[in-house]
C-alpha angles and dihedrals in degrees: 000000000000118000112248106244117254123255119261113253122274088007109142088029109136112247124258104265111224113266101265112262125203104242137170098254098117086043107050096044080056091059100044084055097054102268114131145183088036112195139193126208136186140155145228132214113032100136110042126105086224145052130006142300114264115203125184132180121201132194108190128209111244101219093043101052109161107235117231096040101164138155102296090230090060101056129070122257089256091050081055107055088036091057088034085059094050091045104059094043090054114031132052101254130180125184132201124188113205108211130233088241089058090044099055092036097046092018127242091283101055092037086047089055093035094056091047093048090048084049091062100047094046094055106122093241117033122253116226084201134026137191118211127193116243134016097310140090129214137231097226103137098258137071105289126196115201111216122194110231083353086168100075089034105043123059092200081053102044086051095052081048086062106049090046101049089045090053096046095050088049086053097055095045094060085046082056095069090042092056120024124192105046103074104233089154088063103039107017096227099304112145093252112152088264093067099031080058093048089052095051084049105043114014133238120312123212083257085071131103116243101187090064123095112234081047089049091051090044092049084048097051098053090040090059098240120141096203130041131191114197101215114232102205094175094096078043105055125051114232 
């Protein structure tokens, strides 16, 4: 009895999907059912031990998409500036920055809602719908649709993601020539070896959060105190 052939190598094997894309999809199927204007909204900076939150929305104009609108954490620096630039000369954009002071008294979840939310009222024209980036919805004063990982799904998203990751580098790197030596142009505040290092080194700056936990240990240290309780305000202070 003959012996069956052997398959060819890698036959059977399933396909490499397409890397996923942003589109218009969400919005366009809005507008065809009567909801416009249609906005995005995202933020940047939730997890650094330093500097703000930056949150943008965006409400893009149908007929002047930027091409290229990705997830900002999958495009270069450069990509970024340049759709930054097309974005906000096409598209209406507002911006709210949530303080260090709002993030350790409120902590980084509720400023971070509070300064999407903000970002949305203050559009110059008013959404009738908005998509917000996560889990959560907003209170913004209009209908609002959560999308998990929205910004590499949502055009209107991706494109807040953008704004607000361009402005809040900006921001650090101008933190960056206030205060020399921690790096906050590289890494933008977030806690890599090379900042954990600088804090050891020199010491928190009042661009630090308090409220997080390798800031709170470091202000501990230098004040002398053994045991430190980072203070969680968030079952305290209402959103």
């Amino acid at each position: 009895m003959a012996a069956k052939p052997k398959p060819k190598a890698g036959k059977g094997l399933p396909l490499r999907e397409p890397p996923l894309r942003p589109t218009f999809r969400r919005e366009r199927r809005a507008l065809n059912s009567g909801l416009f204007p249609v906005a995005g909204c995202d933020e940047a900076g939730r997890g650094p031990l330093a500097g703000p939150v930056v949150a943008a929305a965006v409400i893009l104009d149908p007929a002047r998409i930027p091409r290229g609108l990705n997830d900002s954490k999958k495009l270069c620096a450069e990509d970024r500036e340049e759709l930054y630039a097309k974005i906000c000369a096409t598209a209406h954009v507002s911006i709210t920055i949530a303080s260090i002071e709002r993030i350790d008294r409120d902590n980084i979840l509720r400023a971070s809602l509070w300064a999407l939310a903000r970002s949305v009222r203050t559009l110059p024209v008013r959404p009738k719908l908005v998509f917000v980036d996560g889990n959560m919805k907003i209170d913004c004063g209009c209908d609002c649709e959560a999308v998990v990982s929205g910004d590499a799904l949502v055009n209107s998203i991706a494109a807040a993601s953008i704004v607000a990751k361009v402005t809040r580098d900006r921001l650090m790197k101008r933190l960056a020539l206030q205060h020399p030596g921690y790096g906050f142009e590289r890494h933008m505040g977030y806690g890599v070896p090379e900042h954990a290092a600088a804090l050891a080194r020199l010491g928190p700056t009042i661009h630090h959060r308090r409220s997080f936990a390798p800031v709170a240990a470091r202000w501990a240290a230098i004040e002398g105190i053994s045991d430190v309780a980072v203070i969680k305000p968030a079952a305290l202070l209402p959103l």
